[in-house]
C-alpha positions in Angstrom: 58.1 113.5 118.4 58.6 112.1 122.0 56.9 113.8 124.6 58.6 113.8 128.3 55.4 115.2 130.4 56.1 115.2 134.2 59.8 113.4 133.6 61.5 116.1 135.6 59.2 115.4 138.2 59.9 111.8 137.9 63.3 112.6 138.3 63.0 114.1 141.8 61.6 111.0 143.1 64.5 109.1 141.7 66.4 111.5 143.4 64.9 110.7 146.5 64.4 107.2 146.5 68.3 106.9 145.7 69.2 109.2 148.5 67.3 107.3 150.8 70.3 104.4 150.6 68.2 101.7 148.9 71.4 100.2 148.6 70.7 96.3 150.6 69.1 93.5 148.5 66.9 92.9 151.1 65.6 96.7 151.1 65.3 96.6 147.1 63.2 93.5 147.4 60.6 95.1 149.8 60.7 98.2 148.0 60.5 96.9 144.5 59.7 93.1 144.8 62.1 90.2 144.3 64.1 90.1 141.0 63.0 88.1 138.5 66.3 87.6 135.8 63.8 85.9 132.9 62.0 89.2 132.7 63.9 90.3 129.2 64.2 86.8 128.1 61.2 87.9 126.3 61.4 91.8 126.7 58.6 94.1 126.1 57.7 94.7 122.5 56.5 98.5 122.4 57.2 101.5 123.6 57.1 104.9 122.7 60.5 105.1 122.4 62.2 102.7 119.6 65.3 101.2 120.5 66.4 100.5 117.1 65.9 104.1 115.6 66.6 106.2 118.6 68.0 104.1 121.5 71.1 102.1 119.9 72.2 105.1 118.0 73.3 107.0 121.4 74.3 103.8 122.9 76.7 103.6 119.8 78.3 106.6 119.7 78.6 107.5 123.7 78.5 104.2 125.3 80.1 101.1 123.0 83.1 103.2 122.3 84.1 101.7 125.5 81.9 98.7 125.7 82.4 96.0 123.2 84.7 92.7 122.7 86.7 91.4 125.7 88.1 94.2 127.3 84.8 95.9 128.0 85.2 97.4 131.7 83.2 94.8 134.1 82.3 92.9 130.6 79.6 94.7 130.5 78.8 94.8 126.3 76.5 97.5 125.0 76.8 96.5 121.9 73.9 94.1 121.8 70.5 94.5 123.9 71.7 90.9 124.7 74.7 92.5 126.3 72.2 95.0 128.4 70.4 92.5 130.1 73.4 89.8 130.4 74.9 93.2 132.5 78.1 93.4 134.2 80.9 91.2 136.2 83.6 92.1 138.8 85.7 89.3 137.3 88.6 90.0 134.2 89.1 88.7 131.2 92.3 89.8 131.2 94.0 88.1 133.9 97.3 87.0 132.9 98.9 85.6 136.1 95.8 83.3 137.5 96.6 80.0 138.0 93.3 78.1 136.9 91.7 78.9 133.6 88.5 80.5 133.8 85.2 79.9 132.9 84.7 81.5 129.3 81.4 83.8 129.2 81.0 84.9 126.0 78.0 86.5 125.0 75.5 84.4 123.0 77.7 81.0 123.1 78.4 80.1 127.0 74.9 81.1 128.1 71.5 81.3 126.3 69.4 83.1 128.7 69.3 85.9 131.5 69.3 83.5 134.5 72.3 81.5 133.7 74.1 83.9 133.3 73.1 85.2 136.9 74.7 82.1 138.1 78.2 82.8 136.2 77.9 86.1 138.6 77.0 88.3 136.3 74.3 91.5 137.7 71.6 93.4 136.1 72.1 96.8 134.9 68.9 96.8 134.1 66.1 96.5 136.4 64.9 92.9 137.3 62.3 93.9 140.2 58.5 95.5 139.6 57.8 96.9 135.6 57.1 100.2 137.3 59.0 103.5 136.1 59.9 104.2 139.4 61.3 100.8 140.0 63.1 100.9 136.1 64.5 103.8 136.8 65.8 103.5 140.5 66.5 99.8 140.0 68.9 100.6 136.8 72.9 100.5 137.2 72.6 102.0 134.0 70.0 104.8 134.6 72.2 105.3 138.3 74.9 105.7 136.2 73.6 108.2 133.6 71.8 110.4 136.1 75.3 110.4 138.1 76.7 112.1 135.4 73.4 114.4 134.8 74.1 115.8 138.5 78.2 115.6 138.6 79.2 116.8 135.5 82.9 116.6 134.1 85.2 119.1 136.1 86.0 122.4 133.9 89.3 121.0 133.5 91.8 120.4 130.4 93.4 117.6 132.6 91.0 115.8 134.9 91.9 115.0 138.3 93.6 112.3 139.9 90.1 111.0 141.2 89.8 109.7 138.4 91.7 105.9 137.0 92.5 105.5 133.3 95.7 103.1 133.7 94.9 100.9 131.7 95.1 97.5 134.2 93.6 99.8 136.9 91.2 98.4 139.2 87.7 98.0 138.2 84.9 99.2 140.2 81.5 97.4 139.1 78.8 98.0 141.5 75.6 96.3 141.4 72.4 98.2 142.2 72.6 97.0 145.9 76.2 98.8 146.3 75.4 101.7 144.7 74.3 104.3 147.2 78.2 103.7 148.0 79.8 104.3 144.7 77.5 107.3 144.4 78.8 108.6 147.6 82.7 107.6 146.9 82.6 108.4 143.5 80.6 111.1 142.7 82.1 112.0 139.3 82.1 108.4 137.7 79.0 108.4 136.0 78.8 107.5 132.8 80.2 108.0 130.4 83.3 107.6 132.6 85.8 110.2 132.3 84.3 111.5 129.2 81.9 114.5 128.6 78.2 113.8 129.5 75.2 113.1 127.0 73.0 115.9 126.0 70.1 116.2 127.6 68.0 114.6 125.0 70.1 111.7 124.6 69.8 111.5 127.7 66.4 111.5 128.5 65.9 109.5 125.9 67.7 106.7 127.3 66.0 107.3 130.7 62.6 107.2 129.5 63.5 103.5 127.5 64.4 102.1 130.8 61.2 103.6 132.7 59.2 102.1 130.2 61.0 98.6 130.8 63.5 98.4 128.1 61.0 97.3 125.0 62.9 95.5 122.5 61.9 93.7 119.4 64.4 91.5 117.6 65.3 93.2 113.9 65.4 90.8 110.5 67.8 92.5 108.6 67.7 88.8 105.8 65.9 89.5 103.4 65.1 87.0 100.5 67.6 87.4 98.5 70.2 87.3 101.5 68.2 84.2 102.7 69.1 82.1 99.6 72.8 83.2 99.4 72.9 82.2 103.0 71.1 79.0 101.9 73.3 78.6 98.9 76.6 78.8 101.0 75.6 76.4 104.3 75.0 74.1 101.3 78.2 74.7 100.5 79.9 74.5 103.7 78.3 71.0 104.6 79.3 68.9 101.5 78.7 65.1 102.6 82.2 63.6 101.0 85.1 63.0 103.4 86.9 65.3 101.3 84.0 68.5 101.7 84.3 67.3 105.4 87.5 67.9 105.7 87.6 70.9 103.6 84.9 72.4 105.4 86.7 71.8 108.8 90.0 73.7 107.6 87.5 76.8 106.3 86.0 76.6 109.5 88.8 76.8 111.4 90.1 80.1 109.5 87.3 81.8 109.5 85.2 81.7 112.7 86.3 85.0 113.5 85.0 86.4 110.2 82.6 89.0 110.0 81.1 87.1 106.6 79.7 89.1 104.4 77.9 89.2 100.8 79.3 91.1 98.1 75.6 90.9 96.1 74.5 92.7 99.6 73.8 97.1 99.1 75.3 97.4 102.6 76.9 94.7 104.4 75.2 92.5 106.9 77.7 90.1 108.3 77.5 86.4 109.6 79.8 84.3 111.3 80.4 80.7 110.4 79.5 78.9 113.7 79.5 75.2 114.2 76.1 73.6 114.7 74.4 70.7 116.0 71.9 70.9 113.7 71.7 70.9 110.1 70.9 73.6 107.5 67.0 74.5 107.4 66.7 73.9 111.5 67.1 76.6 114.0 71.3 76.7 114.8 72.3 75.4 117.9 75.7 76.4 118.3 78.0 73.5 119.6 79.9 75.4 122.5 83.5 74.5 123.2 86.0 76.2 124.2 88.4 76.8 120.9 87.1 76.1 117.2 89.7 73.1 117.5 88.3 71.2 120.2 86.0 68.5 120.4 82.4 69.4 119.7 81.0 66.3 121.6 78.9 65.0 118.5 79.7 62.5 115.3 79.0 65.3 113.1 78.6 69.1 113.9 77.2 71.4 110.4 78.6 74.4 109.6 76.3 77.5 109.8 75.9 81.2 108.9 74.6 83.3 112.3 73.7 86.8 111.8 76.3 89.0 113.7 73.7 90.8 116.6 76.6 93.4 117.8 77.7 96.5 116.8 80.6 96.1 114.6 83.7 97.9 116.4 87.4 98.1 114.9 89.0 95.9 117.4 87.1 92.5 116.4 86.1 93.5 112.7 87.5 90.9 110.3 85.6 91.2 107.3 85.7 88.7 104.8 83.7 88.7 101.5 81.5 85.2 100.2 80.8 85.8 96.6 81.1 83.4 93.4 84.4 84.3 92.4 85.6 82.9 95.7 84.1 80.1 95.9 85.4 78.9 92.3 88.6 79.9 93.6 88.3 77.6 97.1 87.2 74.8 94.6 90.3 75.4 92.2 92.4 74.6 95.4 90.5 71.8 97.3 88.3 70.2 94.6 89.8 70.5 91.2 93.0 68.6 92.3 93.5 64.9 92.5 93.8 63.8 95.8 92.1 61.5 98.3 91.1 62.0 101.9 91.0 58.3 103.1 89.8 59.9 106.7 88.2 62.7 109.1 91.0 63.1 111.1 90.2 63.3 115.1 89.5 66.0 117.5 92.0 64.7 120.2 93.8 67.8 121.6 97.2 66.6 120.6 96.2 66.3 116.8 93.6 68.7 116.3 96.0 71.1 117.8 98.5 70.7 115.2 96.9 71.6 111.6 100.3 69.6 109.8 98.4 66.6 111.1 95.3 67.4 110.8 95.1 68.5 107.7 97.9 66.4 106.1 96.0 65.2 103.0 94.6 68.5 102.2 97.5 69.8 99.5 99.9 72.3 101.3 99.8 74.5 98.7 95.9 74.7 98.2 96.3 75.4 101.9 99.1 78.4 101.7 96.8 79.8 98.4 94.0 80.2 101.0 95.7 82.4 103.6 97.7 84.0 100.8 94.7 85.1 99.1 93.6 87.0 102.4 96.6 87.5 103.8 95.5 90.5 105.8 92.4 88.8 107.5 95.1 86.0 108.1 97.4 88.2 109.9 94.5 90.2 111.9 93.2 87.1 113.3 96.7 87.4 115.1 96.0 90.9 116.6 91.9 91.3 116.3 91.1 87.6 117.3 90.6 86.0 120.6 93.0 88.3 122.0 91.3 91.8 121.4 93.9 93.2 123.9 97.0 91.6 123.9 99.7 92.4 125.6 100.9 89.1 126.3 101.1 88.5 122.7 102.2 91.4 121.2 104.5 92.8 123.0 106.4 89.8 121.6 106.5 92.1 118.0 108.1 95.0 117.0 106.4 98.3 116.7 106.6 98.9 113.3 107.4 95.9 110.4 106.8 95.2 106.9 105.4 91.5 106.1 106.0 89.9 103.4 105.6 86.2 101.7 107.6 83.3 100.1 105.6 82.7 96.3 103.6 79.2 97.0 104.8 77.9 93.5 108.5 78.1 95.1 110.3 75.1 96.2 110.9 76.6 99.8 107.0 76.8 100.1 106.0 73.2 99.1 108.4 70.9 100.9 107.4 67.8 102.0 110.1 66.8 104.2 109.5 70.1 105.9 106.1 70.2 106.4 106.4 65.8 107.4 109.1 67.4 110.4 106.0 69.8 111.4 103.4 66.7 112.0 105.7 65.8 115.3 105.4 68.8 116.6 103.0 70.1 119.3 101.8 73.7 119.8 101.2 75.4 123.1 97.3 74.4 122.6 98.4 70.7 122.6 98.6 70.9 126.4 95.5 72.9 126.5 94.6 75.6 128.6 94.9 74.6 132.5 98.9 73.4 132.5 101.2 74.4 134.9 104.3 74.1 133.0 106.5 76.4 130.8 107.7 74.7 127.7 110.7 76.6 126.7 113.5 73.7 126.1 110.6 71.4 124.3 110.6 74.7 122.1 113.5 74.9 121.8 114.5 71.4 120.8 112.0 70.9 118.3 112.4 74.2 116.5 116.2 73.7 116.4 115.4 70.3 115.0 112.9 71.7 112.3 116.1 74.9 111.2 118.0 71.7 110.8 115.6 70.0 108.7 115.0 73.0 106.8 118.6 73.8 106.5 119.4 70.5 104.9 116.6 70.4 102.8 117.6 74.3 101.3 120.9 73.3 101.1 121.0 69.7 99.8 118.4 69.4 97.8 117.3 73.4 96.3 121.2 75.2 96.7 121.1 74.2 92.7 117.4 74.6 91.8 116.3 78.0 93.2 118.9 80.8 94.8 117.5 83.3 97.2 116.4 86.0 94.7 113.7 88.5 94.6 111.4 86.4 92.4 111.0 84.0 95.7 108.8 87.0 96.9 105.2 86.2 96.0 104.1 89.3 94.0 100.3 88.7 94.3 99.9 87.2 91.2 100.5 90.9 89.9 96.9 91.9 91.0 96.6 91.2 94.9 97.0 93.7 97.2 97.8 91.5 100.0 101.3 91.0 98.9 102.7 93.3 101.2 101.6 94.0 104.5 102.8 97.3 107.1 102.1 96.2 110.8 101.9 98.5 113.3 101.8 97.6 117.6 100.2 100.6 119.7 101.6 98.6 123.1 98.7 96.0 123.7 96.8 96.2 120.5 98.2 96.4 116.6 96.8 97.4 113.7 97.4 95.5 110.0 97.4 97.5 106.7 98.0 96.8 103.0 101.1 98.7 101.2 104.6 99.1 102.8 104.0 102.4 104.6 107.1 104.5 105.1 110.6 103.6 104.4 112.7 102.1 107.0 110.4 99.5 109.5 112.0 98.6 112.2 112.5 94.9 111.0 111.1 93.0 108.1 109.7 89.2 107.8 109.3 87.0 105.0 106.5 84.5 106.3 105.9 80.8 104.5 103.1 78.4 104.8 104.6 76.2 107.8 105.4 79.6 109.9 102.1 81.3 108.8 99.9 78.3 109.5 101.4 78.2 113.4 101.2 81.3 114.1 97.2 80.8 113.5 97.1 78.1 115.6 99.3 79.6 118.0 97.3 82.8 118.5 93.9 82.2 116.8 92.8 79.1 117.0 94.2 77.3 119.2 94.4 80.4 121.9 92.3 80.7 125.1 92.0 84.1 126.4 90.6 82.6 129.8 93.6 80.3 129.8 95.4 80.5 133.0 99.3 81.9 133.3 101.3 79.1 131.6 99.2 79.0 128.8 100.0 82.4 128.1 103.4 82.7 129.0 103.6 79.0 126.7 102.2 81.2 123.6 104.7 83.8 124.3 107.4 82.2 124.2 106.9 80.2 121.4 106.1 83.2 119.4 109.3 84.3 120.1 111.2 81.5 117.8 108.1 82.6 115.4 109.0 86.3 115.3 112.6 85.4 114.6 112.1 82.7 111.9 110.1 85.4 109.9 113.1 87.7 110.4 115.6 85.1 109.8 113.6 84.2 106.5 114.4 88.0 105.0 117.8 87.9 106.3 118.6 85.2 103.7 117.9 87.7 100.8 120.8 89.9 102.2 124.8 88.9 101.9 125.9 87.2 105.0 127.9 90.3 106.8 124.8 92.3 106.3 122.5 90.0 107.7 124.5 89.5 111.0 124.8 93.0 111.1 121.0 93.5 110.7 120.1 91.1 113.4 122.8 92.4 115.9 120.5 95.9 115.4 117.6 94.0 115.7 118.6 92.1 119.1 120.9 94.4 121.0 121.8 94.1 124.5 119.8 90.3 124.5 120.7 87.9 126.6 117.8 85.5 125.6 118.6 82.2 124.9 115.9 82.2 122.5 117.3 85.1 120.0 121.1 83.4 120.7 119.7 79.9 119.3 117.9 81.1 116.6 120.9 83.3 115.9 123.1 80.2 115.6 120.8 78.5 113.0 120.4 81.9 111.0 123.4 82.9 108.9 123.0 79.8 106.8 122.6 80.2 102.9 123.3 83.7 102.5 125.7 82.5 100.2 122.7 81.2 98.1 121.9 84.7 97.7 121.2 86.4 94.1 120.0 89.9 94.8 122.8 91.4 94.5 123.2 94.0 96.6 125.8 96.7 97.3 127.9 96.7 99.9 127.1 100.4 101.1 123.6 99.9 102.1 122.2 96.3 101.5 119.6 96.8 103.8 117.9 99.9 103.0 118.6 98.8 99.3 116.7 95.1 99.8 113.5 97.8 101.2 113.6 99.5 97.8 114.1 95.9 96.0 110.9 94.9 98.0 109.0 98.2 96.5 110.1 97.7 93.6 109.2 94.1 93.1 105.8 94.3 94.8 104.9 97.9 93.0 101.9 96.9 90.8 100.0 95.1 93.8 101.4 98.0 96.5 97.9 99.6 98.4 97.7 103.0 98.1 94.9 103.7 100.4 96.9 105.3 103.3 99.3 107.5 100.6 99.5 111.2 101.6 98.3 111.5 97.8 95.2 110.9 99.0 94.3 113.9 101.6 95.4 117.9 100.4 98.2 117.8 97.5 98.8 121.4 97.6 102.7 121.8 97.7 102.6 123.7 100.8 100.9 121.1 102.2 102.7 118.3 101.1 106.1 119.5 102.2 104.5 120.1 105.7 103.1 116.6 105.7 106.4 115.3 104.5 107.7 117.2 107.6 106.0 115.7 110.1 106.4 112.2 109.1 110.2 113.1 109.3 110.1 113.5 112.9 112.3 111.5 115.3 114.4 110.9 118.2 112.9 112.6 121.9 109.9 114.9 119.9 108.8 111.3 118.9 109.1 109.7 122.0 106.7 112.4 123.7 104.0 111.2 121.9 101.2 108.7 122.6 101.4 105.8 120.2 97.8 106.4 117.9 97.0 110.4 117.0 93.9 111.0 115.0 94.3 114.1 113.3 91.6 116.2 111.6 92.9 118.7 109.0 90.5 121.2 107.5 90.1 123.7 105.2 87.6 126.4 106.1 87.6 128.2 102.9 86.6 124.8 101.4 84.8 123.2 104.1 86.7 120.7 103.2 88.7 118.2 105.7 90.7 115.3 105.7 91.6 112.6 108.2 95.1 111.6 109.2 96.8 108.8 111.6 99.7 110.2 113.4 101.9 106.9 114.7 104.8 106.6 117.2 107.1 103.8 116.6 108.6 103.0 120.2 112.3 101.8 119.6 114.0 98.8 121.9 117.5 97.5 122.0 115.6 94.0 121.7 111.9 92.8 122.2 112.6 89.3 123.3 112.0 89.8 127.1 108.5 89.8 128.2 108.8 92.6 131.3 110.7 95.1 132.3 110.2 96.9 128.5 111.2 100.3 129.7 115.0 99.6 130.7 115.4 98.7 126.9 114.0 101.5 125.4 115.4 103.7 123.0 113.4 107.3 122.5 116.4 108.8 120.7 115.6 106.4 117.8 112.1 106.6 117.9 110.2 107.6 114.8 106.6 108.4 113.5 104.4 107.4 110.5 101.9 109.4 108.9 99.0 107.6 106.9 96.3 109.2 105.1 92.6 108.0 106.7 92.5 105.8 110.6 94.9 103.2 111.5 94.0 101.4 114.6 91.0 101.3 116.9 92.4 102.8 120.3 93.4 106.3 119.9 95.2 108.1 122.3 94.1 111.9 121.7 92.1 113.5 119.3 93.7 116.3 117.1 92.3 119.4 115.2 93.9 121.6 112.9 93.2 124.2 110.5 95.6 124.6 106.9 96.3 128.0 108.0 97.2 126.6 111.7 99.5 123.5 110.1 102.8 124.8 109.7 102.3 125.9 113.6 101.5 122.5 114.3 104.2 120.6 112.7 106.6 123.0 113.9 105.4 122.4 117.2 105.2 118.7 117.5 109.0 118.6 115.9 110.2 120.9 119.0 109.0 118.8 121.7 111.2 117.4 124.1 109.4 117.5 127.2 105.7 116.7 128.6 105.3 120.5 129.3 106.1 120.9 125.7 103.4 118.3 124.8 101.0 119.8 126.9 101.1 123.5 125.2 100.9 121.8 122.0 97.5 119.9 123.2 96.3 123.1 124.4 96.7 124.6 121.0 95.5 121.8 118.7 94.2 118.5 120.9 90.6 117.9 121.7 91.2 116.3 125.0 88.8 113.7 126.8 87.4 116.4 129.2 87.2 118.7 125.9 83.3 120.1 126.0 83.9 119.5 121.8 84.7 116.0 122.4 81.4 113.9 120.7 81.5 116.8 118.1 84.9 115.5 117.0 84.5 112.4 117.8 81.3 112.1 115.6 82.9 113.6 112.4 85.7 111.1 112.9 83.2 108.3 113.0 81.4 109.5 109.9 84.4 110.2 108.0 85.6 106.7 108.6 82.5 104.7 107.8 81.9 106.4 104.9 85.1 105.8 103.5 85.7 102.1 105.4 81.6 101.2 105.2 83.3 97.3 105.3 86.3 97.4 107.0 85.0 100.3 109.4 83.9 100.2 113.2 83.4 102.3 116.0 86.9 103.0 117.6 87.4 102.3 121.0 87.8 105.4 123.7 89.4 103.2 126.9 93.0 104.6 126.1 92.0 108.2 125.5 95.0 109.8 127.3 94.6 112.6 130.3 98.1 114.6 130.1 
């Protein structure tokens, strides 16, 4: 057991030394020597305090929950002891109006030791002076920050004060050691964890004593053998010498380098990410750093490797993917077993490379669509979980709540060469890379109405008497995949994908084919550059809006033509968008082609139910009610509260986690409580608010998590539920909101808080142990 003999001693001289204003660099180098950034380069190897076993565990639960991926406040990732000694930044990520794109600083690609990344102006949060406890200690941002909170406790508060700043785009504050006497003074209650309930004392102290004894750190092998030679096996794999593996490798690549790879031979999954290397299986990787997975890696030849993942796995960048033999017979049944030739390795110019139609034009489109298909919802969350990671640019360009669905690849609609042939001329935003300073909106425009044209006369000249648009044009999974159907959900600036068609009326649905589902990848995951500066973001935006509608436009042709200009004058009330009235004007085409046949009462709702019905054998069940308490009291108070609508709606945040238990039992189940936010129209990047609609908002109620930002935390009893769902359907005002949180919510400032939070955690690993993660606390609500 670890023994703390004179820490509280220790403590006091901290105290001291930190109320003496040791605050100048000049002061902290003749009190503690000058910093040396290569001193964890090669960190200390023992301690009596492991940071594997005992260390990472707190730094999990109380301190990655808002550390981790992009948006980490002052990039400052604790979810790697890489991240620790990188430390912190006063520059964003998120910076959507600069002018020049930045600098990407990406932890283990853009720098490979302590001191260069000192000059990108990152600071220590970890002591870089003396190995002294005194100096570890005092010379810590990290220890500052935790002994902040030791002294300045959380207010005894439901609803913390305005001191404190959780907008979400608020101004950081990221003081190095040298400021800190100053943030200590001005902010006395932002230690850490910020805005949250403090550790317990022997987490702690636990953490305190690592840093005094200097951070000791040994690097953990979790490959064994046997993971050793399926990594060998699959690098061999991935790095065929043929132009054709070349190739083929190049396209994988390209779709999965934001995969959390993983082995389904493994007992608990250790994940990898396919990196390109400058050096060949067998020799240490050297990762060939660029700025996107489509540009030019400098070299004839770059190998494809597998890197162990060194982070904690959180939901907001988790994209697992599974590497076993049945897939890789599968990827050979669409790249290898057909007769084709690849005459040559196409190049990595921007303008091509950018553009997967030409890049990729004598790989067979329909291998190609079989490969998303087959994962369609780790195609679809590269969109939302990928370079983005928060993105409100992006997604506020979608609804709140949609159903996806796919044209079958052995249709005629998905395999057409003239189509695909119009594609090739096409750029993408990426073509002009990432430092332009134009918008592109009429080159958009002209070259999408010119591709609805192509596509128009190629539907109606050459299929109108081959294939009308009936329900068998829906892939159906092949009667055994689950990702035939596809329930997205937007929580503002972040979005969650699920299997199944959750509810019964989404706000809009699309029907996606290869050519649209391709660009969006290369739209928003490959060929997007968070650090880009403001045109290349505004560029993506845009462009996703003729994206968004296409999808839409492509169910609107299963529905009789009055219908469908009825749907889409729902859909885009109020617009005045020039981009919604184009692709209006190429829309209504073909629904004469239509063979559904539909009644005239309600074709809509009725096409929803033809969609169910069609994709029923493959439909997920994993977030049904079914799932959680099926007593009949229950379930018609379950039922309830899904029903919910209008202004009680709107008064909620967009992501509830709700815990329901069942004392008696000591039994409890886990529930994910979503507001759909209604607009006239979604095809205007600002001013959101003035086209809201709360009076048609709704809710969704899935069984298990749905997202990785929630809002507030939510504890109910089965005796208590009836209460609760009779309270949440009476609200109409924030006071209203605020007496039901009093009743049922476990609020940041809630002294229960971790407990919760914990059990949460638990609950969702054990049932997710793949696709789970630690959630992210930086939109936990204060109201």
């Amino acid at each position: 057991m670890l023994k703390f003999s004179g820490f509280s001693a220790l403590l006091f001289i901290i105290g001291l030394l930190a109320g003496c204003g040791i605050a100048a660099q000049t002061a902290l180098d003749a009190e503690l020597g000058e910093a040396d950034p290569a001193r964890y380069d090669q960190p200390l190897t023992s301690g009596s305090v492991d940071f594997w076993s005992e260390v990472n565990p707190v730094l999990e639960k109380r301190c990655v929950v808002c550390h981790a991926c992009y948006d980490a406040p002052c990039q400052l990732k604790l979810s790697a002891f890489e991240g620790l000694t990188r430390g912190a930044s006063k520059s964003f990520v998120y910076h959507g109006s600069r002018l020049l794109a930045d600098e990407p600083s990406r932890l283990f690609i853009d720098a490979s030791s302590t001191a260069q990344w000192r000059q990108k102006d990152f600071f220590p949060v970890l002591n870089e002076r003396e190995n002294t406890r005194e100096a570890n200690l005092s010379g810590s941002v990290l220890a500052q920050q935790l002994l902040l909170k030791q002294e300045n406790p959380l207010p005894e508060a439901r609803i913390l004060p305005d001191t404190f700043d959780f907008r979400l785009n608020r101004d950081q504050v990221c003081p190095a050691i040298e400021e800190y006497d100053d943030y200590r003074t001005e902010k006395p209650l932002w230690g850490m964890p910020y805005g949250l309930p403090g550790l317990q004392p022997a987490e702690t102290e636990l953490v305190l004593e690592w840093i005094a004894e200097g951070a000791p750190f040994q690097n953990r092998n979790r490959i064994t053998p046997e993971l050793q030679a399926l990594v060998s096996e699959w690098e061999s794999y991935f790095n065929g010498d043929s132009l054709k593996a070349r190739l083929v490798n190049r396209y994988l690549y390209e779709h999965l380098f934001l995969a959390n790879l993983y082995f389904k031979e493994s007992a608990e999954p250790v994940f990898f990410n396919l990196v390109r290397s400058t050096t060949p299986p067998g020799q240490p990787i050297r990762i060939a750093n660029t700025p996107l997975p489509i540009s030019d890696p400098g070299i004839e030849r770059v190998y494809y490797r597998l890197m162990p993942v060194r982070e904690s796995i959180s939901v907001k960048n988790n994209l697992p993917y599974r590497l076993d033999a049945e897939r890789r017979n599968f990827w050979n049944e669409l790249f290898y077993v057909p007769d084709y030739e690849v005459t040559a390795l196409p190049s990595y110019e921007l303008e091509q490379s950018s553009n997967p139609f030409l890049t990729f034009r004598e790989l067979p489109s329909e291998s190609r669509y079989r490969f998303l298909l087959d994962e369609a919802q780790f195609t679809i969350m590269g969109f939302i979980k990928g370079p983005v990671c928060r993105g409100q640019t992006a997604l506020n360009v979608i609804n709140d709540y949609f159903w996806v669905t796919f044209i079958d690849p052995t249709s005629p609609f998905a395999d057409a060469a003239p189509i695909l042939e119009h594609l090739e001329a096409m750029p993408l935003p990426a073509s002009s890379g990432s430092t332009a300073f134009q918008v592109n909106w009429i080159e958009y425009a002209r070259d999408e109405r010119n591709y609805l044209t192509a596509r128009q006369n190629y539907i109606e000249e050459e299929l109108a008497g081959i294939q009308p648009v009936g329900m068998d044009l829906i892939w159906d999974g092949n009667g055994q995949n689950d990702n035939a159907a596809l329930t997205i959900f937007r929580h503002f600036d972040s979005a969650s994908v699920v299997k199944g068609l959750l509810g019964d009326t989404p706000q809009t649905t699309w029907v996606i084919d290869y050519p649209l589902l391709e660009r969006i990848h290369y739209l928003l995951v490959a060929g997007f550059d968070v650090y880009g500066n403001v045109s290349h973001q505004l560029n993506s935006r845009i462009y996703m809006d003729f994206l968004r509608m296409e999808g839409e436009s492509n169910f609107l042709l299963f529905l009789p033509a009055e219908a469908s200009s009825q749907a889409w004058s729902t859909w885009y009330r109020g617009s005045v968008n020039p981009v919604s009235e184009f692709i209006a004007a190429h829309r209504q085409f073909n629904n004469d082609l239509s063979t559904t046949g539909l009644s005239a009462e309600n074709p809509l709702s009725e096409m929803h139910q033809r969609l169910r019905e069609h994709l029923a054998p493959v439909l997920s069940s994993h977030h049904g009610l079914e799932n959680g308490f099926t007593g009949p009291r229950e379930r018609d108070l379950l039922a309830q509260l899904a029903s919910t609508r209008g202004v009680a709606a709107s008064v909620l945040p967009q992501t509830l986690f709700i815990q329901i238990a069942d004392p008696d039992s000591e039994t409890a189940h886990y529930y994910t409580l979503l507001t759909n936010n209604a607009y006239t129209n979604i095809s205007h990047l600002f001013n959101n608010e003035e086209r809201r609609l709360p009076e048609e908002d709704t809710v969704s109620l899935a069984y298990d998590f749905i997202g990785a930002y929630p809002e507030i935390l939510v504890r109910v009893t089965i005796a208590q539920l009836a209460d609760f769902v009779t309270q949440v359907q009476a609200l109409g005002t924030e006071e209203d909101y605020g007496r039901l949180l009093d009743d049922f919510g476990i609020r940041r400032s809630d002294p229960e808080f971790w407990q919760i939070a914990d059990a949460m955690h638990e609950a969702f690993l054990t049932r997710n142990p793949v696709e789970g993660g630690l959630f992210d606390f930086n939109r936990l609500e204060n109201r």
